[in-house]
N, C-alpha and C positions, 0 to 999 in steps of 0.2 A: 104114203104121207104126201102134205100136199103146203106148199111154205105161202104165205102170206104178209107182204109187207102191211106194216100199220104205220101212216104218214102220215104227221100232224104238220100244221101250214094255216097261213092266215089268208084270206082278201086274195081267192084263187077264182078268176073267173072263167075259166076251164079248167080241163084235165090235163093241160099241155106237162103240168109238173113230171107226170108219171114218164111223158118222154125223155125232158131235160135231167129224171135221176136215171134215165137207163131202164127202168124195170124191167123184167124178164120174167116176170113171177106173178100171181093173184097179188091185188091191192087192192087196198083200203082207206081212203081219203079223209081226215077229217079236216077241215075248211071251216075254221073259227070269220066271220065274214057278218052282214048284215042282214041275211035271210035264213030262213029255214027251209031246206028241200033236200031232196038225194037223186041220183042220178047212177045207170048202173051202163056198160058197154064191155063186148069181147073184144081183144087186142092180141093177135097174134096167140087165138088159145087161152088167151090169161082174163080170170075176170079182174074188173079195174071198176070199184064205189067209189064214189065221193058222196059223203053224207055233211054237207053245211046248217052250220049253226048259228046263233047268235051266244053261245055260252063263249067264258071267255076264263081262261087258264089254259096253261099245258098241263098239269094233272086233270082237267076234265076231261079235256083232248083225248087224253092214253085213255081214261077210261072207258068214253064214248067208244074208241075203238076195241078197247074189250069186250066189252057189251057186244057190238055189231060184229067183232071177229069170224072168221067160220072155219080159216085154215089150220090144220092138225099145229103144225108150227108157224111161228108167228114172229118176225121180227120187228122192232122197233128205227122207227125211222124218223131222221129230222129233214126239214127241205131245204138242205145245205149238202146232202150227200148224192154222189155219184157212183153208181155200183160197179163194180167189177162183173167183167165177162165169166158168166158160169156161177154166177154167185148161189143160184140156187140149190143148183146139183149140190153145189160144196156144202151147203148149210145142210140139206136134207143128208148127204152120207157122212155128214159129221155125228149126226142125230142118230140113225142107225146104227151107225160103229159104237154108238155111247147111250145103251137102251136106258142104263141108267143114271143117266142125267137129265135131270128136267129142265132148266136152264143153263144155256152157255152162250158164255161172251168170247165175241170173235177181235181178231184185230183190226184195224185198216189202215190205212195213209193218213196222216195227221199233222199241218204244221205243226203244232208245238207238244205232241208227246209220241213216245217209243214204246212200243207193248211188249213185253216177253218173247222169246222163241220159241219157249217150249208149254206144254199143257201141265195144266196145275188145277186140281179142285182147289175151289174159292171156300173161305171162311168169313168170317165179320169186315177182314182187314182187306179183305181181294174187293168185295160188294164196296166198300169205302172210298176203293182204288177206280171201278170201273165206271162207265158214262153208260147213258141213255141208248147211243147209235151201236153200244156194242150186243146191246143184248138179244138174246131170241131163246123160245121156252116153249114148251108144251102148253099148249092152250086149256085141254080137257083139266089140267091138273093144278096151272094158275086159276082157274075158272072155279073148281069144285072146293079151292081152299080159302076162297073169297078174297084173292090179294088182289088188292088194287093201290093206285098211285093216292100219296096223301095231297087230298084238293088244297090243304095249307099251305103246300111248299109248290115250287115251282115258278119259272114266268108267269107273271100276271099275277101273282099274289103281292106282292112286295117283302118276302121274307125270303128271297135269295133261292138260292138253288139245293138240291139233295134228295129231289123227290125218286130219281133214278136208285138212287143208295137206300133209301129206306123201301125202296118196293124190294130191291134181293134181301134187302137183311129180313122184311116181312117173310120173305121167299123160306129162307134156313130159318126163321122160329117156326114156319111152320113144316117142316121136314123136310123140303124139296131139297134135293142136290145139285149144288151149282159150280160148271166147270168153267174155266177158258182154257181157249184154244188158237194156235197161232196159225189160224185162216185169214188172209186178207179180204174182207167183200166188199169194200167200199175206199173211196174218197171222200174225206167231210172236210168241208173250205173252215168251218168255225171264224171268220174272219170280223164277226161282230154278236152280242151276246144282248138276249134282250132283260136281261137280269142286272148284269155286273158293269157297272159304270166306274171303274176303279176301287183301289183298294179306302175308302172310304170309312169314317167310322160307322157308319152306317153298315157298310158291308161286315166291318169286324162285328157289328151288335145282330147284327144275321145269321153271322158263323157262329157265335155261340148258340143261338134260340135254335141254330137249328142242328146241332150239335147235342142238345139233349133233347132235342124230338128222335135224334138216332140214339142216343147211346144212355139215356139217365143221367140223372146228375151228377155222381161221383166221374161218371168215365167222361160227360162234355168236360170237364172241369179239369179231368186228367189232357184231355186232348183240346183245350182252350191253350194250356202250357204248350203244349206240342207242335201243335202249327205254329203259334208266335215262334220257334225258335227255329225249326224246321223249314217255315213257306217266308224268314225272315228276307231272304236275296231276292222274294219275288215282290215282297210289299217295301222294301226300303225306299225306295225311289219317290213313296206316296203317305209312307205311313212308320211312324216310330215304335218300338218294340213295346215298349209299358203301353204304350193306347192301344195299341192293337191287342194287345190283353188285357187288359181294363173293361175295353168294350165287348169282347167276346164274355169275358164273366158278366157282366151286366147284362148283356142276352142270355148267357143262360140263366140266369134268373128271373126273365120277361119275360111277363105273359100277354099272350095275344089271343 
């Protein structure tokens, strides 16, 4: 098997990125920017694409690099992460020890979350838990089941983030098996978000709409309740408990 990072990134006028995240492994550039070209180069053994666009989302992003993919394993990458020494070895004997797992999310360094110790297959509630930079899957099998990122959700749409969560939840309806695993492979700085400009009503009429783009009505509507009272210490400073419910049921009831 052969691991291949997939790194989306904007307005990149070389390749220098692949150095500043460390790679150690095949990559794959997509460079959202003002032209259209691709460019390919050997780096220490490893192939390293950048294929630029003028399209413009992060779920086209991921997609384009599905599309262009070629390695057996494939990890997802933002251009905020720093990789850990060996990261590849790790990912690929993780892969092997776990013949039947088609996706697994790993850990990394994070200012502001803490990932489990231990290994746990994922369900609905793990895919709702985990982000973008954790994940990494079997290509042939994400590929042959048609799952892709929804172009709706994501940066550059304006309807908030969760496109990460609904590609695994697409992941488990359609039969894949998805694990984590407490390997560190990375540093992500996260230290600015091109989505979330505070907890905003806007942002709560996001959480809902996109809340029954993951879950159906009865369950955003269950889980509209849930965050207001559970993410309430992380939005109080910005936002009161009834509007930030209000506005999350009023997204999910928005259509766009």
């Amino acid at each position: 098997m052969n691991l291949e990072v997939l790194l989306s990134c904007m307005y990149q006028e070389d390749m220098g990125i692949a150095v500043r995240s460390r790679i150690q492994s095949d990559l794959l550039i997509i460079n959202q920017c003002d032209n259209n070209e691709s460019m390919e180069t050997i780096c220490d053994g490893h192939r390293i694409r950048m294929v630029s666009t003028t399209e413009r989302g992060l779920s086209k992003s991921r997609n384009m690099a599905l599309e262009n993919a070629s390695g057996d394993i494939c990890l997802i990458c933002d251009d905020d992460e720093i990789f850990e020494d060996g990261y590849k070895e790790a990912i690929l004997n993780v892969f092997e020890e776990m013949p039947q797992a088609d996706v697994i999310t790993f850990a990394l360094h994070h200012p502001r979350r803490r990932f489990p110790d231990h290994r746990k297959r994922l369900g609905y509630v793990g895919a709702l838990k985990s982000c973008s930079f954790q994940i990494a899957f079997r290509r042939e099998r994400v590929v042959e089941k048609g799952i892709r990122f929804d172009v709706e959700m994501g940066s550059g749409t304006g309807n908030g983030g969760g496109e990460e969560n609904k590609f695994l939840m697409d992941c488990l309806r359609e039969g894949l098996v998805l694990w984590y695993v407490p390997v560190v492979i990375a540093t992500v700085g996260q230290e600015s978000s091109q989505w979330f400009k505070g907890h905003t009503n806007r942002f709560f009429r996001n959480r809902g709409w996109v809340n029954r783009r993951l879950l159906g009505l009865l369950g955003a509507l269950a889980y509209d309740v849930y965050y207001s009272v559970v993410k309430y210490s992380h939005y109080r400073k910005d936002n009161g408990f009834w509007n930030a419910l209000y506005y999350q049921v009023a997204g999910t009831f928005e259509k766009r």
